[in-house]
C-alpha positions in Angstrom: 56.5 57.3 11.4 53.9 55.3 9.8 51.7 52.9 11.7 48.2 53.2 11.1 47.1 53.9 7.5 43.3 54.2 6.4 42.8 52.9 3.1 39.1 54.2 1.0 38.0 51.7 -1.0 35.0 52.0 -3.7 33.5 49.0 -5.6 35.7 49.4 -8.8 37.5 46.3 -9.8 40.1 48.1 -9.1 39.9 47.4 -5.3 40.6 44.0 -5.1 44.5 44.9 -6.3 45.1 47.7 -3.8 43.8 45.5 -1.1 46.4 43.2 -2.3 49.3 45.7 -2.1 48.6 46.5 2.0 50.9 43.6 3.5 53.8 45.1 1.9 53.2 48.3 4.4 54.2 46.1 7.2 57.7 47.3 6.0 57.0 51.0 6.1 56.3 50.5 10.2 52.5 50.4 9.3 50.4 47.7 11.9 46.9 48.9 11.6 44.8 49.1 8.6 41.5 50.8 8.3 39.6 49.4 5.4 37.2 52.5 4.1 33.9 52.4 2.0 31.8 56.0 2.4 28.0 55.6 0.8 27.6 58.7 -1.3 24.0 59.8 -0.1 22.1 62.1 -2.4 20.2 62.1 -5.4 19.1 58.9 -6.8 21.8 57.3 -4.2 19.6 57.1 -1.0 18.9 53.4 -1.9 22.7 52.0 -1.4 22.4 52.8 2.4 20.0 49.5 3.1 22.7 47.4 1.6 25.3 48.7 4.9 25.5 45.2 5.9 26.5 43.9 2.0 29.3 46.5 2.2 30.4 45.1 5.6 30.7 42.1 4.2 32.5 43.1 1.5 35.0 44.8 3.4 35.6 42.2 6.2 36.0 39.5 3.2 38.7 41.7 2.1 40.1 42.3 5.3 40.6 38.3 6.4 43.7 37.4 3.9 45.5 41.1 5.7 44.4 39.7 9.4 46.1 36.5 7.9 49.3 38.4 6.6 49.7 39.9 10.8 47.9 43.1 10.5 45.7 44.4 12.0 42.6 45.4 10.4 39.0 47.6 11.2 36.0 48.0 8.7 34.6 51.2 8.5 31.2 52.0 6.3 30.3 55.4 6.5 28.0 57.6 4.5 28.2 61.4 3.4 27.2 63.5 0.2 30.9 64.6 0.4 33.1 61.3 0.0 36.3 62.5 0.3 35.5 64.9 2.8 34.0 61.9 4.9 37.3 59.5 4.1 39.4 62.8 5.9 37.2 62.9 8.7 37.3 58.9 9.5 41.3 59.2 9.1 41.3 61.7 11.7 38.4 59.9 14.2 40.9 56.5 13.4 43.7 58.8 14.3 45.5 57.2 10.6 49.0 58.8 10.1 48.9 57.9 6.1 46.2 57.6 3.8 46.0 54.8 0.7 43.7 56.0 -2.0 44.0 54.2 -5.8 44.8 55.9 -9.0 41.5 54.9 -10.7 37.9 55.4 -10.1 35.0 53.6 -12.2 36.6 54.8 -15.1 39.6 53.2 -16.7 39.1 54.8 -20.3 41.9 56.9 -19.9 45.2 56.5 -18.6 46.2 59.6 -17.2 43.3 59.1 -15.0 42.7 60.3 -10.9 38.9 59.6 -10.2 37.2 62.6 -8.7 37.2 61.5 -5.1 41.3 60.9 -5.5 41.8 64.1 -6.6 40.0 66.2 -3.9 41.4 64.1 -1.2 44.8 64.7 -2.2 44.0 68.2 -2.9 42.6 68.6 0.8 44.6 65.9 3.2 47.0 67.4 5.9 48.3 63.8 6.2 50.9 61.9 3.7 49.0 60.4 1.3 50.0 57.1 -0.7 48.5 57.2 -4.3 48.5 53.6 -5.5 49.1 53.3 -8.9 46.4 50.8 -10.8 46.6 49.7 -14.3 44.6 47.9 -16.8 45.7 44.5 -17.7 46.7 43.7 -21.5 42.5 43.1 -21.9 42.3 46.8 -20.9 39.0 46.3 -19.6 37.3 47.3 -16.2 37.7 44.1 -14.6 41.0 43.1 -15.4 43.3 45.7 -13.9 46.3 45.2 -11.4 48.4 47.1 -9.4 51.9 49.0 -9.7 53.3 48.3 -6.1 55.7 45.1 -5.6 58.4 45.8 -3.2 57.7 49.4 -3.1 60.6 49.4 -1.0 63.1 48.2 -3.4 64.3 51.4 -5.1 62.8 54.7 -3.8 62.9 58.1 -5.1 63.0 60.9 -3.6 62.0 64.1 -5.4 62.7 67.1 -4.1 63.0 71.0 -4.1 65.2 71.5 -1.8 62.9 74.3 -0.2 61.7 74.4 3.5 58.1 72.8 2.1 60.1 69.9 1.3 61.5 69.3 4.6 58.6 66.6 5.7 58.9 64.2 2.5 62.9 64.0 3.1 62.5 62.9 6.6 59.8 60.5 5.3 62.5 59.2 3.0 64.7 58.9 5.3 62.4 57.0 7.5 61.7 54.4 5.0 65.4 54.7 3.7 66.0 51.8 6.7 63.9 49.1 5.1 64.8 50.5 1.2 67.8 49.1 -0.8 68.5 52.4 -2.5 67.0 55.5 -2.3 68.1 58.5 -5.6 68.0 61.9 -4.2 66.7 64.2 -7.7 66.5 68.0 -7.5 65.2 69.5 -10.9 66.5 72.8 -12.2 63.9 74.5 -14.0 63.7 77.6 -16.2 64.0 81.0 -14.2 60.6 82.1 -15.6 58.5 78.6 -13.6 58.2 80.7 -10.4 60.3 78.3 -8.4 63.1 80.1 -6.5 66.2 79.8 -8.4 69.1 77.4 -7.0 72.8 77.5 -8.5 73.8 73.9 -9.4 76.7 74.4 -6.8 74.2 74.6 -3.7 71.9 72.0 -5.2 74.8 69.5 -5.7 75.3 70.4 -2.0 72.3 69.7 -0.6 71.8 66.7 -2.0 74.9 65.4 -0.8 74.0 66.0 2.7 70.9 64.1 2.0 72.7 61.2 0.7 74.8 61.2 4.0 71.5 60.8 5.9 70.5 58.0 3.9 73.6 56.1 4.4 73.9 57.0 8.5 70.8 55.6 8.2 72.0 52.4 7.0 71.3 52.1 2.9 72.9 53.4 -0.2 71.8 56.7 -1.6 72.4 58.7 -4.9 71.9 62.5 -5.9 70.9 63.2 -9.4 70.5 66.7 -10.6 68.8 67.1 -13.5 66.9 70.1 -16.0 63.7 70.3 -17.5 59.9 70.7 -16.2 59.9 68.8 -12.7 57.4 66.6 -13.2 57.9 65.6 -16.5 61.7 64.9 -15.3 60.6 62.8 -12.4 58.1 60.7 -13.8 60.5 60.1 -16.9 63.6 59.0 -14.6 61.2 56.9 -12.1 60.3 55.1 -15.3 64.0 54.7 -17.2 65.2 53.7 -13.2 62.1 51.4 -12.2 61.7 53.4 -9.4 59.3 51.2 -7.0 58.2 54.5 -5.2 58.3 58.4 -5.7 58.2 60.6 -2.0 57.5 64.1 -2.8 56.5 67.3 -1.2 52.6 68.3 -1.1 53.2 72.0 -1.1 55.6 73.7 -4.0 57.8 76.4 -3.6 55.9 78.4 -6.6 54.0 81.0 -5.8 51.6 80.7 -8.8 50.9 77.2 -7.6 47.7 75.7 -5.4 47.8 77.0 -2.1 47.0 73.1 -1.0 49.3 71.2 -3.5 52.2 72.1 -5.6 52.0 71.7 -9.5 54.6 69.4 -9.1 52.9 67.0 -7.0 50.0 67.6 -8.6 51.4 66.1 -12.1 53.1 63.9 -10.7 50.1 62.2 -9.3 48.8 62.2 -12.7 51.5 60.4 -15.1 53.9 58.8 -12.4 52.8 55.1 -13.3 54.1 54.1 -9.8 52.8 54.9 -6.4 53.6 57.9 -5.1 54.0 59.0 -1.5 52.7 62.8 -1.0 54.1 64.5 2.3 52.6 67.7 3.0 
């Protein structure tokens, strides 16, 4: 399902710890890695194109320790007044089947934090998107930061709907379900009046069940957990109290109220998981 993934990389410190993270997509089926750094021409920004060859540097230094770790790897610099329009266009021309973006952007002041250009390419992607998850280290400054994605693998999470728009991220599950050592199965019941079409606990019980049994026929251990509450306040808290490694969930929500590009779910989840997330659309 996954074997070429473009990753966009800016010159925040916070770079150097997603690149470290890529070698453990050699276990999500991923071969090919596209490292991505898109100039932002315009005002007062002109300048940074004579420096191409600086950035090229940059990124092929970066790309040597993942050549070493049996990927393989292509530098890309590329320049736009549109960044994360131009990091969508390159996954397309590199024909990419998942995108890596980080959680942070120059600024690590807060930590319920997407930079800009994160937000808008998860807002506008038609592909899964991985959101790495970056922290600040105890120092909590912008050069000491590291990332949230060790064995991503190890205990995944799967948080769905159970609507039609969730289809794609439970077959993505269930793709990486091979290589996992458990995957949880969560369904959220929310309150009738959060626009999400109502489910009894009967059927939801149900349908997770069935996706557990796809889980195991595909080799691994699988739970279901039903739970109430807002969804992705629920989510994020269980991922945390579990230690999920990784959260899959649907781009697009059931609720009509909701983004016409990205559920509200997704949306806050993106925000205060605290672990990478997999978006499916």
């Amino acid at each position: 399902m996954f074997s070429s993934a473009l990753v966009a990389l800016d010159l925040a410190p916070a770079e150097r710890p997603i690149v470290d993270c890529l070698p453990e997509l050699r276990r999500w089926g991923v071969q090919r890695v596209v490292l991505t750094h898109v100039v932002q021409v315009g005002y007062m920004q002109g300048a940074a194109l004579a420096y191409e060859k600086d950035y090229v540097d940059w990124l092929e230094k970066l790309a040597q320790p993942l050549r070493d770790a049996g990927l393989e790897v292509v530098v890309s610099v590329r320049a736009s007044g549109l960044v994360a329009d131009e990091i969508l266009n390159a996954a397309t021309e590199h024909s990419a089947d998942l995108i890596v973006i980080g959680s942070r952007g120059h600024n690590l002041v807060s930590k319920l934090f997407l930079g800009s250009v994160a937000r808008s390419v998860i807002h506008q992607t038609t592909l899964p998107l991985l959101l790495e998850w970056v922290e600040p280290t105890a120092a909590g400054t912008q050069q000491t930061c590291e990332a949230v994605c060790k064995q991503t693998l190890h205990h995944v999470l799967l948080a769905t709907d159970l609507s039609t728009q969730a289809t794609a991220a439970e077959n993505a599950a269930i793709h990486l379900a091979g290589g996992a050592e458990q995957v949880d199965c969560l369904y959220v019941m929310e309150a009738e009046d959060s626009g999400a079409k109502p489910i009894s606990s009967t059927a939801a019980q149900a349908a997770l069940a069935a996706l557990v049994q796809r889980i195991e026929a595909a080799g691994n251990h699988g739970n279901s957990v039903l739970l109430q509450g807002k969804a992705s306040r629920e989510i994020a808290r269980y991922a945390r109290e579990q230690d999920a490694s990784l959260i899959v969930v649907g781009k697009r929500g059931q609720n009509p109220l909701a983004s016409l590009l990205i559920g509200s779910t997704a949306a806050n989840l993106c925000e205060i998981a605290g672990r990478p997330v997999l978006m499916v659309p």
